[in-house]
C-alpha positions in Angstrom: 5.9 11.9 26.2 7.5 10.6 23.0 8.6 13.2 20.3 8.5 12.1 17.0 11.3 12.9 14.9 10.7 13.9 11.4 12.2 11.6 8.9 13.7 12.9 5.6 14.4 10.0 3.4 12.5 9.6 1.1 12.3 6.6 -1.4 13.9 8.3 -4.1 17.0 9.0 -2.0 17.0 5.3 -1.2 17.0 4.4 -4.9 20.0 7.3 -5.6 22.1 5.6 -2.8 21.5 2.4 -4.0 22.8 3.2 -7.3 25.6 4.9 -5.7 26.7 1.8 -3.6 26.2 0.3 -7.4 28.4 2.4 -8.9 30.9 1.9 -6.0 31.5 -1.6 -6.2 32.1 -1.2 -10.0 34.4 1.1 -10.0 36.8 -0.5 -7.7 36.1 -4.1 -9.6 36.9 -2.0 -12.6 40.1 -0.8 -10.4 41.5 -4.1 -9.8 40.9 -5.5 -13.4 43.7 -2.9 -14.3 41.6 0.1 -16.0 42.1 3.2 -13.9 40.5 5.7 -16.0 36.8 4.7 -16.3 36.8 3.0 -12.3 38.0 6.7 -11.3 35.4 8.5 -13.1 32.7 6.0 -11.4 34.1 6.6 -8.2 34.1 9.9 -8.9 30.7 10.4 -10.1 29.5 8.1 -6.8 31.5 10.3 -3.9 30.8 13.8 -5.5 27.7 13.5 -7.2 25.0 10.9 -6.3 26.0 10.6 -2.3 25.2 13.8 -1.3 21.9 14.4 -3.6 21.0 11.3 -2.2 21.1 13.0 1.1 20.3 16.5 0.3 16.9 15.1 -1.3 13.7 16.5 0.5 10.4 15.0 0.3 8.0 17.6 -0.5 5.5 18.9 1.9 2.0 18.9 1.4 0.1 21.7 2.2 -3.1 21.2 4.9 -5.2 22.6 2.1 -4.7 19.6 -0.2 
């Protein structure tokens, strides 16, 4: 008998990662045209912020009533 494991991703956390590899490969472009600054604060914003909502994000339940 086959269990069937419960998938999490959703297709809003696919977009988020997306826009996080996005934001990735700018930033280090950015890093080796010279400007440190604005490629750290993309990198930055990519590893902190958008990676890990990307995985934290649930998709909601629905409820056997609806």
């Amino acid at each position: 008998m086959k269990k069937e494991i419960p998938q999490d991703i959703t297709f809003k956390s696919y977009i988020i990662l997306i826009i996080s590899i996005v934001f990735l490969i700018s930033g280090y472009l950015i890093m080796s045209f010279g400007d440190r600054t604005v490629s750290i604060i993309l990198l930055m914003i990519a590893y902190i912020v958008l990676i890990p909502i990307s995985l934290f994000i649930k998709a909601k339940k629905k409820s056997k009533h609806e």
